[in-house]
C-alpha positions, 0 to 999 in steps of 0.5 A: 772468629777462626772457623773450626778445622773439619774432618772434611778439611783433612781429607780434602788437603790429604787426598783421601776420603773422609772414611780413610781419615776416620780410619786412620784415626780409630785405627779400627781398619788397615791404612798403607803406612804411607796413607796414615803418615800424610793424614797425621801430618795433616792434622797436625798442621791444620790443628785438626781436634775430633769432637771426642764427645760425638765420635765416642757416642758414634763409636761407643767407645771411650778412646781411653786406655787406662794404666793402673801401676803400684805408684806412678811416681816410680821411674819403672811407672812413668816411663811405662806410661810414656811408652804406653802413650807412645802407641796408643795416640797415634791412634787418638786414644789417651791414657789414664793412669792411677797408682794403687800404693800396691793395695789389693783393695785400691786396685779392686775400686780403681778397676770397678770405677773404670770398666765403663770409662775405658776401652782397655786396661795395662795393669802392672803387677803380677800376683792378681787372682783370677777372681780380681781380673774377672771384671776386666774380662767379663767386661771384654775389656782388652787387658794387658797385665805387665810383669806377669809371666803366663797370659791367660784366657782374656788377657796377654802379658808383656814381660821382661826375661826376669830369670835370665837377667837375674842370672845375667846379673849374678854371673856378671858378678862371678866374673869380676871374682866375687863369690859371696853374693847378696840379693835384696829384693822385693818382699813378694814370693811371685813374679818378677822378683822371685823370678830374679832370685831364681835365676840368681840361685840358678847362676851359683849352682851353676858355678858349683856355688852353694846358695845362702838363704841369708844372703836373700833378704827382702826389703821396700823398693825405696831409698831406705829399704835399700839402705836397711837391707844393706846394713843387716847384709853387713851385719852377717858375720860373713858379710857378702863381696858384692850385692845385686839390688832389685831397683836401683833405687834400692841400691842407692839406699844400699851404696850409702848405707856401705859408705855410712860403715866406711866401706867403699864401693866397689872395693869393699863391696860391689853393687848392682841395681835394676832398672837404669834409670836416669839417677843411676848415672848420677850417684857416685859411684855411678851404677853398674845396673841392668836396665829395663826397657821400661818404654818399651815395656809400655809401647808393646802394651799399647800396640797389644790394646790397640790389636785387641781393640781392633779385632773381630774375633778374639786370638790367642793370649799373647805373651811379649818378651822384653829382654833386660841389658847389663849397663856397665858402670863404677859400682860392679 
C-alpha cells in the first residue's frame, strides 16, 4: 500500500522548512514568490492533500469561502466563482456557492447557516441593509459584497464602473446615428443597474438630448423578460432606433422578439446587451455588447478575503473597481 505523501516529504523535496510549507499553504505569512511557486509545484507533483479535518481544528479555521449569488446558473455567477476560486486555492481554500433565487429571505438562512462553516463570504448584490449584513460582521467574518458601490464598516466592495458603461454604451449608440434610445433593465431602483441608466440619461443630456421615461422600462433578466420588454418597446407609437439590454440575455430575448415583427437587427433596430458572455458571439446577429469581466470580478473578491483573512488588525474598507469594455459585434 502507497504510503501517504506528508507535510514533511514536501519540504524535504522543496528545500524549505516545514513551517514554510505551512505558510504557504495558509497563506497567513508573506512567502517570496519564488519560494511559494517551488512549494506548490511540489505538491502537485508529490499529489500532496493536508489533512483538512486536522489542520482547520489546529487552525480554527474552515478554509472555505463562500459565495452567495442570486442564481448560479447565470453566466455573470458561474464565472464570478471561477474567478473566486482562481485566488483562494492557491491558498488551499475551497469555495462554497449557493444561489438564493434573489430572495431576501433565502439569503437570511443561507447566511445563518454558514457564518460557523466558512471563513469569509463574497455576497452579490447590492441592496442588503445594514441589518441583513450585521451577522456576517458580528461574526468578523471577512465580507466582500459584489455590485455594491460604497463599502462600509466590515465589509470591502469589488464593482464595476456601472455609470460610465452605462454612458459608454448609450454614447456608442449616438454615435452610430441613433437618437431614440431604449434601455430594459433590471426591475430594481438600486445598484448597478440604476447606476447604468443613470449614466444613460447622464450621456443624452449631454448630447442636448431629452431622456424619455418610456423608453426605461424594466423587466427579469432572462430570455423572455427581454423579449416582453422588446414588444412593449415596439408597441410605443414612437418606437425607439436602438435598444441597450441589461444582460445579454436579455437582448437575445429582445433581437427575437424584433425578428418575430419582421424587423431586422440592426437595420431596424439596434441592440446592445451586457456581459459578453459566451452566447452573445453565437446568436445572429452576433452581439454588440459591453462586457463584464466577471472572472476578474471574482479573483479580485477573493485576493480581498485572502487579505482580510490574514491581517492582524483590520483596515480600511476597500472598494475595487472593475471597468466595463465595449465588444463591437453585428447588433450596434
Amino acid at each position: 500500500m502507497r504510503r501517504r505523501v506528508g507535510i514533511t516529504d514536501v519540504a524535504a523535496k522543496a528545500g524549505v522548512s516545514v513551517t514554510t510549507v505551512s505558510h504557504v499553504l495558509s497563506s497567513r505569512r508573506p512567502v517570496s514568490q519564488a519560494t511559494r511557486n517551488r512549494v506548490l509545484k511540489v505538491i502537485e507533483e508529490l499529489d500532496y492533500r493536508p489533512n483538512e479535518l486536522a489542520r482547520s481544528m489546529r487552525a480554527q479555521r474552515t478554509f472555505t469561502i463562500a459565495l452567495i449569488v442570486p442564481d448560479i446558473t447565470d453566466p455573470f455567477g458561474a464565472s464570478v466563482a471561477r474567478g473566486l476560486q482562481d485566488a483562494v486555492r492557491p491558498a488551499s481554500y475551497h469555495c462554497l456557492v449557493a444561489s438564493t433565487d434573489a430572495e431576501r429571505d433565502v439569503e437570511r438562512d443561507i447566511l445563518h447557516r454558514l457564518l460557523t462553516r466558512v471563513d469569509g463570504v463574497v455576497l452579490s448584490g447590492s441592496g442588503n441593509t445594514p441589518e441583513e449584513l450585521e451577522p456576517v460582521i458580528d461574526a468578523r467574518l471577512p465580507l466582500v459584497l459584489l455590485g455594491a458601490d460604497t463599502p462600509g464598516p466590515g465589509f470591502d466592495v469589488v464593482t464595476g464602473a456601472d455609470h460610465d458603461s452605462g454612458a459608454l454604451a448609450t454614447k456608442h449608440l449616438l454615435e452610430r446615428g441613433h437618437r431614440r434610445i431604449a434601455v430594459i433593465t433590471a426591475p430594481t431602483d438600486f445598484g448597478a443597474p440604476a447606476r447604468r441608466v443613470e449614466g444613460y440619461r447622464d450621456a443624452l443630456t449631454e448630447a442636448g438630448l431629452p431622456a424619455d421615461p418610456a423608453l426605461v422600462v424594466s423587466a427579469p433578466v432572462t430570455r423572455d423578460g427581454g423579449a416582453y420588454a422588446m414588444a412593449a418597446l415596439m408597441d410605443l407609437p414612437d418606437r425607439p432606433e436602438a435598444v441597450i439590454c441589461g444582460d445579454d440575455v436579455v437582448a437575445i430575448g429582445a433581437v427575437g422578439a424584433a425578428a418575430g415583427r419582421g424587423l431586422s437587427v440592426p437595420a431596424d433596430v439596434a441592440v446592445m446587451g451586457f456581459g459578453d458572455h459566451e452566447a452573445a458571439a453565437l446568436v445572429t446577429p452576433k452581439l454588440t455588447t459591453m462586457a463584464l469581466p466577471s472572472r476578474e470580478h471574482g479573483r479580485a473578491a477573493g485576493e480581498l478575503i485572502l487579505e482580510r483573512i490574514r491581517e492582524t488588525e483590520p483596515g480600511e474598507p476597500r472598494r475595487i473597481v472593475i471597468p466595463a469594455v465595449l465588444v463591437q459585434r453585428d447588433s450596434a
